[in-house]
Each structure stands twice: as C-alpha cells, then as structure tokens.
C-alpha positions in Angstrom: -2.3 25.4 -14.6 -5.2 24.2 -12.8 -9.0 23.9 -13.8 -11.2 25.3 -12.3 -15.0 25.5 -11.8 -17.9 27.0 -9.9 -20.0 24.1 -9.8 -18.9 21.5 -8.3 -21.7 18.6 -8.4 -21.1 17.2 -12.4 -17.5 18.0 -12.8 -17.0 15.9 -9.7 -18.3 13.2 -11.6 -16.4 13.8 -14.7 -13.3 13.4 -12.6 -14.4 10.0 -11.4 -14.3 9.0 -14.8 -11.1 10.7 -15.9 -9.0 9.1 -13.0 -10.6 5.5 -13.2 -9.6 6.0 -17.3 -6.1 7.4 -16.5 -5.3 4.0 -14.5 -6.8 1.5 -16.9 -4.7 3.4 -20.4 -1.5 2.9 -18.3 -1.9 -0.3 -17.0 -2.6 -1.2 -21.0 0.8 -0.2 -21.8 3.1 -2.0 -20.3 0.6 -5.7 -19.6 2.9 -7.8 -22.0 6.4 -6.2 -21.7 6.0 -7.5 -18.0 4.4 -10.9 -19.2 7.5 -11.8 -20.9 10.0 -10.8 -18.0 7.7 -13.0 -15.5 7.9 -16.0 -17.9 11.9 -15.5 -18.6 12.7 -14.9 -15.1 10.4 -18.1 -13.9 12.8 -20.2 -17.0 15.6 -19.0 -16.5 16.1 -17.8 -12.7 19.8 -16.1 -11.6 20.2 -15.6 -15.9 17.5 -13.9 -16.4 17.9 -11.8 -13.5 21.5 -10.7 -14.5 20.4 -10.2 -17.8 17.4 -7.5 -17.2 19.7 -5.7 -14.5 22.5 -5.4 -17.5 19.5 -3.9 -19.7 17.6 -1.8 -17.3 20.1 -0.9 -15.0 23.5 -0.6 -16.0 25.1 -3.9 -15.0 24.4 -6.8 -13.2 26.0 -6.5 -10.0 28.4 -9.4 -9.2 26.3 -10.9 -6.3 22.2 -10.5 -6.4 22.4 -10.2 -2.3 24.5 -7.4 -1.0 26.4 -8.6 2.1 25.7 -7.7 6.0 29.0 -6.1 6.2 28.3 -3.7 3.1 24.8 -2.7 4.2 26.2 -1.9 7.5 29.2 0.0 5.7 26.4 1.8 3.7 24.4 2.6 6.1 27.1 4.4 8.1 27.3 6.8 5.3 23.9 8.1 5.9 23.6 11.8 7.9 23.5 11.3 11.5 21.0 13.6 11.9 18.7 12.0 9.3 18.9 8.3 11.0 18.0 9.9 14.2 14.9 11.6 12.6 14.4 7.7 11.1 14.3 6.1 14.5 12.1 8.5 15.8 9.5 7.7 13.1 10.3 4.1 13.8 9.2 4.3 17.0 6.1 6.3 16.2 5.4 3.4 13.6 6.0 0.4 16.3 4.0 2.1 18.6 0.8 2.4 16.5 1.1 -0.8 14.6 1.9 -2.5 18.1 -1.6 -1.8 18.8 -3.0 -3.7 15.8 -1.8 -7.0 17.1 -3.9 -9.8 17.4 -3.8 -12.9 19.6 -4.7 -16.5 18.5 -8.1 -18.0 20.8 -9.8 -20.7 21.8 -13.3 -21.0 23.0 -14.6 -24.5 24.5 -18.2 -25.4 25.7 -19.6 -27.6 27.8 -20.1 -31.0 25.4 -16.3 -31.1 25.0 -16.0 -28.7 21.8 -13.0 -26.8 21.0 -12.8 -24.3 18.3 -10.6 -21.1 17.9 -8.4 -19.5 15.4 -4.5 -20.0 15.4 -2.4 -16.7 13.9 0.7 -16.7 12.5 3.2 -14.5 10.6 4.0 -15.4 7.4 7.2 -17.1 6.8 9.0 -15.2 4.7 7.9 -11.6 2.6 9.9 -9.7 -0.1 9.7 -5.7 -0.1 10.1 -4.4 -3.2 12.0 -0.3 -2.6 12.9 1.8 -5.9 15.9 3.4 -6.3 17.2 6.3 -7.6 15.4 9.6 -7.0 12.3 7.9 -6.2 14.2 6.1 -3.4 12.2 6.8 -0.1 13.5 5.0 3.6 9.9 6.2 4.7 8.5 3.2 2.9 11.1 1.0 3.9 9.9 1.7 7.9 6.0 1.7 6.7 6.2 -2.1 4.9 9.1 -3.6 7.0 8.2 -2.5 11.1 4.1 -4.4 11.0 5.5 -7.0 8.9 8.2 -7.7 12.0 5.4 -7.0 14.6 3.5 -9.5 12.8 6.4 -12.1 13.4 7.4 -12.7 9.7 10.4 -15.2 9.9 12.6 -14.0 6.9 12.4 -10.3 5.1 13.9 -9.5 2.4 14.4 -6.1 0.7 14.9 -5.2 -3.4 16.4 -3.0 -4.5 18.1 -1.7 -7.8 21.8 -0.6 -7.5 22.3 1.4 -10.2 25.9 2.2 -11.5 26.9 0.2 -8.5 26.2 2.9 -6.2 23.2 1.7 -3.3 21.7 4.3 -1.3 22.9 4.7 2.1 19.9 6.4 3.7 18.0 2.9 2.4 20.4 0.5 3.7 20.2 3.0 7.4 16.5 2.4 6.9 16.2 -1.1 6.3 19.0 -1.5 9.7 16.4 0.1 11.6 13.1 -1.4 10.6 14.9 -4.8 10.8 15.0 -6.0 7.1 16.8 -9.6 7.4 18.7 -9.8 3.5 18.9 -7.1 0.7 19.1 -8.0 -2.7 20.7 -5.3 -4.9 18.1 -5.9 -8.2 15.0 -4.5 -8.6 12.8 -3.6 -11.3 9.8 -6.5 -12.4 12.5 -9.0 -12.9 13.6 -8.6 -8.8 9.5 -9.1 -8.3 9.5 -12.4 -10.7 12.5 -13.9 -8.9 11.0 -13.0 -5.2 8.1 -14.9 -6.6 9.4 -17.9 -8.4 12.7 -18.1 -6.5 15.8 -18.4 -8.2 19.2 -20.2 -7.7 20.3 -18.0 -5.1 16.9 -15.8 -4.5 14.2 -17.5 -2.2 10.3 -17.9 -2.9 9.0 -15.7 -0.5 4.9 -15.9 0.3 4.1 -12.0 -0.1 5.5 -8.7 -2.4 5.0 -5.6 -0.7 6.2 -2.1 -1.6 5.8 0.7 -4.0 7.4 0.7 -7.6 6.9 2.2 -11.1 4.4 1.1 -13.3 6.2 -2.2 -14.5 6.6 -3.4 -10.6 3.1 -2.6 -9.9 2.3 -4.5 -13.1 4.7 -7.9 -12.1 2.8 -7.6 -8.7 -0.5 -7.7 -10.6 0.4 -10.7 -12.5 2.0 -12.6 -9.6 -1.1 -12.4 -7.8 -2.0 -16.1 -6.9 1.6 -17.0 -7.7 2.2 -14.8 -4.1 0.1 -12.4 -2.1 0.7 -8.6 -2.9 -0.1 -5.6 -0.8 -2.3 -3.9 -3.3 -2.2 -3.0 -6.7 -1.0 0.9 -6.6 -1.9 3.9 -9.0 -0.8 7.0 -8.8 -1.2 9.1 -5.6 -3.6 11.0 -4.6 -4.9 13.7 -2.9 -8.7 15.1 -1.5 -8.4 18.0 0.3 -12.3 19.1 1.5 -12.3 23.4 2.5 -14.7 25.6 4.3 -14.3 29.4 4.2 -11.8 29.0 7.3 -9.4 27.5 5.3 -5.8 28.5 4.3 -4.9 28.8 0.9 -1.4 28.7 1.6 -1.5 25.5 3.2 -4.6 23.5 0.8 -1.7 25.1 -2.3 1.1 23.5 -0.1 -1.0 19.8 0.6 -2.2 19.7 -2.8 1.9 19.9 -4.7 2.9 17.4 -1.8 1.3 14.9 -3.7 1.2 16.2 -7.4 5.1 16.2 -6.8 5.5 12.3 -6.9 4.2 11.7 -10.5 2.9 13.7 -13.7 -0.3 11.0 -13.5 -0.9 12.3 -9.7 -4.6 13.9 -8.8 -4.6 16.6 -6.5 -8.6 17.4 -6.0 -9.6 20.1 -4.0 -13.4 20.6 -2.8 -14.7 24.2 -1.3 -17.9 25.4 -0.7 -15.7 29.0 -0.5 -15.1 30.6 -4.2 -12.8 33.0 -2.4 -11.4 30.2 -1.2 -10.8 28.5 -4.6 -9.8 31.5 -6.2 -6.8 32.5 -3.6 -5.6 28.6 -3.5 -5.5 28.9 -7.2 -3.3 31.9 -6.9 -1.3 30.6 -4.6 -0.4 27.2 -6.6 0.9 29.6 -9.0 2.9 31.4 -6.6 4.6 28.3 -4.3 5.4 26.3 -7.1 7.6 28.3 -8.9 10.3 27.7 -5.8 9.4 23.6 -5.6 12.7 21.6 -7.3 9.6 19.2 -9.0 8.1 22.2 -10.6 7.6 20.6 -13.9 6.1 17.3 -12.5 4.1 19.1 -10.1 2.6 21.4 -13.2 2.0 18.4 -15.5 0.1 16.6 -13.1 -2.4 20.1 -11.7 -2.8 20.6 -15.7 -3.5 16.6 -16.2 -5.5 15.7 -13.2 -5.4 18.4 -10.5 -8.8 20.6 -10.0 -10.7 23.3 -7.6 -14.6 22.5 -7.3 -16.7 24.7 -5.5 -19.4 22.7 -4.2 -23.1 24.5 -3.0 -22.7 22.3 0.4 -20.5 20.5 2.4 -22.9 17.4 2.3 -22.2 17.4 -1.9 -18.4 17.6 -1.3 -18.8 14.8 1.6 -20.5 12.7 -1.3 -18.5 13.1 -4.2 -15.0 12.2 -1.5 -17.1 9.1 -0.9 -17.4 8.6 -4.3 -13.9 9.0 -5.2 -13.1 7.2 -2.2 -9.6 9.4 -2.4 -6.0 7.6 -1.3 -5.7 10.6 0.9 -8.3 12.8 2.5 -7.8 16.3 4.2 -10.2 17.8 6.3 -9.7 21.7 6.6 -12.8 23.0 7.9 -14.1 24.8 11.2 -14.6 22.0 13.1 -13.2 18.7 11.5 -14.1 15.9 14.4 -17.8 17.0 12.8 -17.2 14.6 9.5 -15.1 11.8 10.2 -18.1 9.5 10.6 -19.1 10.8 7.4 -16.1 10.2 5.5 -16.4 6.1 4.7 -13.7 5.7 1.8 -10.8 6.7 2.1 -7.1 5.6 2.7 -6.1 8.0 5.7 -7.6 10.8 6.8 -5.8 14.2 8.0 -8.3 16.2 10.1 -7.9 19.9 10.9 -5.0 22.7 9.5 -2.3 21.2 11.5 -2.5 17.1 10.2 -0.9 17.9 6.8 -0.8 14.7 4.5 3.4 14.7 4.7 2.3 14.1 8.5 1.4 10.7 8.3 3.8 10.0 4.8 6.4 10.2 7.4 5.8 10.3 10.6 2.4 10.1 13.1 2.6 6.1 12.8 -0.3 5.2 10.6 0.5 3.3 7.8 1.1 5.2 4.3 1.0 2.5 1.9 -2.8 3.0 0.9 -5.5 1.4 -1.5 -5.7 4.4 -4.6 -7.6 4.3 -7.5 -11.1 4.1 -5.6 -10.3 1.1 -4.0 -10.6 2.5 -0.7 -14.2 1.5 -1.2 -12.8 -2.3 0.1 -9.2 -1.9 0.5 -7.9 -1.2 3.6 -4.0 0.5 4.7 -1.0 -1.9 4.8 -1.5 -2.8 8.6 0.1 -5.9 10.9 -3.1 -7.8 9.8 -1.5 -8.1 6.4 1.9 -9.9 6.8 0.2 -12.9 9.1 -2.4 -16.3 8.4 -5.2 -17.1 10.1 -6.3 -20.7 10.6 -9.5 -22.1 12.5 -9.4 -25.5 14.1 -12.1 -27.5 15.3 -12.1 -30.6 18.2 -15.5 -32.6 18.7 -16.2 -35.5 20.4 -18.1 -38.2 19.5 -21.1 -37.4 22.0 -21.0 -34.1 20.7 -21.2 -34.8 17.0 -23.7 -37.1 17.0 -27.1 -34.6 17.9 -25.8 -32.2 14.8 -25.4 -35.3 12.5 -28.8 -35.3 11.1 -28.9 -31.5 10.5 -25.4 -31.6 8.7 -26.6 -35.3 6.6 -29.7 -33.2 5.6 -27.8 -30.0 4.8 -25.0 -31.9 2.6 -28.2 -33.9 0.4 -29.7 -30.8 -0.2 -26.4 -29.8 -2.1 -26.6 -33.1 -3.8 -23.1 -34.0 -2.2 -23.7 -37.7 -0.8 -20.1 -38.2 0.1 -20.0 -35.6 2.9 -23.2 -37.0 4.2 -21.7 -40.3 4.1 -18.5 -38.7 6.0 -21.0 -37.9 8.9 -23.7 -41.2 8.2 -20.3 -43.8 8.8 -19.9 -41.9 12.2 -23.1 -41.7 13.6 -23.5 -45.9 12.5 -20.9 -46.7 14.4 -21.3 -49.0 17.4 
C-alpha cells in the first residue's frame, strides 16, 4: 500500500522529483480546455455562463445569484449543532487573524517631509467554494473572515448548484463569515465571469478559494487579469517522528490528508524503523474502516511513503527541501525544531496538534502554498485581501539639497527627462 525504505537520504530526493512531476503532467492536461472557457466566457458573458453550467452541471439555474431570502432559507436547514461548532471556529479564526491587522503611517521630519503608507482593503473579492462532496464550510470561514477583517467592501461567493440543490451547511457558513452575494455557478466558467464580469456578475479585483484542477487552472490564467490567492496542488502532508511517536496517530495524520485526492502525498520521516514498520501496519489496519478507503489507498500507493532517516538533522533537511503544505512535528520535545523548520505552510508541533486541528479549527489560516512553494509563499492571511500605497510630501526647501544627487542618479540611467523633472525645479526663481 505504501513504500517503504530504510534509507531515507536519496529516496527523499526521488520524491522531490516525483511530486514536482505529478503537478506539472496535470496541470498539462487540462491548459487549453480552460483557455477556451476563459475566452468564451470573456465574449460572451451571462451566455456563456448558462451554457457551461447546462454542460457541467446539470442546468443553468434561472438566476446566476441566489437571493438573500434563499440563502437564509438554506442556511436554516443546516444542523444546529453543526452551525454552533461553525461559530466557534469563527471566532477562533477572527481572533487570530484580528491580530494580523495592520495600520496605515505616517512619519514626518524636521525639513517639512511627509512620507507613510496608506492601507486599504480591496474593493471587492470573489471566493470560489466547490460543491458537491468536496463541499467544505471550513474554507468558506478560512478565505471569507481576513478578507472582512481586511475591510473588503463587496464579497462574493461561487458556488455550483448542482441538480438545483445548494448546500445548506455552505450557505450557514457563508451567513457567518459574512459573505455579501452568492452566485449559484461555479466551475472555471464562475472564475472567468468573476474575472471579466458579466451582465449581471461584477469584476471583482481578487479569486480566492480552493477548486478542482480546472478552477485552479482558470485562476492560473486569470493571473494579471485579477489577483489569485495561490496556485494549489494537491495536499499535502510531512509528518517528522522520533522513537516516541505513535503509530496510531502518524497512520491517522497521514489518511487525513491522503483522503482529499488520489494525487495527495502523505510523507512520513522517522529516524525509528520500529516506528516505520508499526505505522505501516497500522495504515493497513485504520483504513479499512475510513468511508474514502479507495482514495486514500490510491494516493499511499501513488505518492504516500515511510523513510527512515539516520538523523533527525537529515529529515529536518529533506522537510526543508520539500518545503511540505503541512508539517507535523511528533517528537520528544517539538519547541526543539521550529526554528529549524523554514518551509513550510503550517506547522503542528507535538502529538496533540493534529493537522485536522488547524483545517478546522485553532484559527490559523488553512489555505496554504503546496507544491514547494512554501519556499516563498506564505498562508492566506489579512495581508492578502488589502493594497498598500506610499505617499510622499516635500517642500521646495527640502527638495532642493537632494536635487543634484537625484539629477546625477537619473543621467547615469541615461534618462534625461527625470533629471529634467528635478533640473526645472531647482531653476526656478
């Protein structure tokens, strides 16, 4: 089900390559399909909209926006007991995300300069959420709640109604994170019109959100036309073990993630063969009860593996390299490595911080750079649903000492015009 080895230090780096290859053949696949849906839907707006959602989801419905009242009649639908456990992760989402908010400045000295940098939400964001059984209300709280701390004026929610049925528990999910409008369309023709805007579906400025392989695909291609969260693999999951580790739980941690998606990786790293050996067993044993048991063994047998590293420091290295989407930490004393540990989406430290932890609930951010980007991406956060502008105020008396350093600096770029910009000024009377 799952490979295998005793030595760690080069199949580690045969996975590097096999998970960077995995991404690139998929994204292959599907480049043009998505290409033509942009370039229809950008022609043909409302149309073209109707006519994907009669093709790829059953029927068009007869309005692309689903009314107030009928979210709010949806959402009443949803268990009680499951909106409460929503608003409790809400708040646990507000409160950490509350703490990433930043104020606009100003600094002035004493020749009368002001400078500083003005902050902003953007004005208006689309968040793309799947339906069907990979609908998930977590992601609606994780992508909508920073995007309203960040003061985002409009946001608007996709999602595909299929058979005409929505989902109630996302309808109570977008009540609570504050979505403003839901559009009942999704698929890459909802992420075209979101981008282009449409007869009766607005530009927006950003996509966020998760989707299948043909939404993460529009996203890519609409970069430039709008801002995207991140382009999105498949998930993953790094779980690093020392000989105090439980096999029950690294077998549990490592299906929680090879559950969402045959392409999943689910990588764990032991300097313990005992270790590796009882984890193996006890994949074998747990998922045999797991409704996703197919999934789950198609993505161990594709891109799931047990390494036993000779140190800590090599499986440290190789997580750096692979600069995971998700990182556990299941070793004696965990605190030990997190300034070790440079790349990597989130990371769950100790026995008790399982990944599903912060999927649903802690308040960190689970939308996450994959694929190695890690290396420069950073987690969906407040900081990326607002602008930043920087202003500048001199007067003339404080210009006019910097004028020869910025004439000089301009001719050495051989661009006279700016130095004139700065040459008119300081000539004047």
């Amino acid at each position: 089900m799952i490979k295998m080895v005793t030595e760690g230090g080069a199949s580690a780096r045969e996975y590097v390559k096999l998970l960077k290859e995995r991404n690139r053949e998929a994204g292959l696949k599907v480049e043009n399909a998505v290409a033509e849906i942009l370039d229809t839907v950008r022609r043909d707006g409302d149309s073209a909209v109707r006519m994907y959602a009669d093709r790829f989801d059953g029927g068009a419905p007869e309005s692309l926006e689903l009314p107030r009242d009928q979210v709010e009649a949806l959402a009443e639908k949803a268990d009680p007991l499951f909106v409460e456990s929503l608003k409790k992760a809400a708040a646990n989402i507000r409160d950490f995300h509350e703490r990433q908010k930043q104020q606009s400045w100003l600094t002035t000295r004493e020749d009368g300069v002001l400078m500083g940098q003005r902050i902003r939400g953007l004005s208006r964001v689309g968040l793309y959420v799947p339906g069907g059984t990979a609908a998930y209300p977590s992601s609606v709280l994780m992508n909508a709640i920073p995007a309203k701390i960040a003061g985002v004026g409009e946001l608007i929610m996709a999602t595909p109604v299929k058979g005409g049925k929505a989902n109630p528990d996302i309808m109570a999910a977008a009540l609570v994170a504050g979505v403003d409008r839901v559009l009942q369309v999704g698929g890459a023709h909802a992420v075209a019109a979101l981008a282009y805007g449409t007869e009766s579906i607005p530009k927006v400025d950003k996509i966020v959100g998760p989707g299948n392989i043909y939404v993460a695909t529009a996203k890519k291609q609409l970069y430039g036309t709008v801002d995207i969260d991140m382009v999105a693999g498949p998930s993953e999951i790094l779980v690093l073990a020392d000989e105090t580790a439980n096999p029950r739980y690294l077998a549990a941690d490592l299906m929680s993630q090879a559950e969402h998606d045959p392409m999943a990786s689910a990588i764990l790293l032991t300097t313990s063969e005992a270790i590796a050996r009882e984890t193996a067993a006890e994949l074998e044993r747990q998922v045999q009860t797991l409704s996703r048991k197919d999934i789950i063994l198609e993505s161990l047998s594709s891109f799931g593996a047990i390494l036993v590293c000779s140190t800590m420091e090599e499986a440290v290295g190789f997580a750096n390299e692979l600069a995971p989407e998700h990182l556990e930490v299941c070793v004696r004393d965990p605190m030990e490595y997190i300034g070790r540990l440079d790349n990597a989406g989130s990371v769950f430290l100790g026995n008790y911080s399982p990944e599903p932890l912060g999927d649903y609930f802690a308040g960190p951010n689970h939308v996450l750079p994959t694929s190695g980007t890690a290396r420069f991406f950073s987690p969906l956060s407040v900081d990326s649903f607002v602008k930043k502008s920087s202003f500048i105020y001199y007067t003339r008396s404080a210009l006019l000492p910097q004028a020869d350093d910025i004439i000089r600096l301009a001719q050495a770029e051989g661009l006279t015009a700016h130095a004139n910009s700065i040459q008119v000024r300081k000539e004047e009377p």
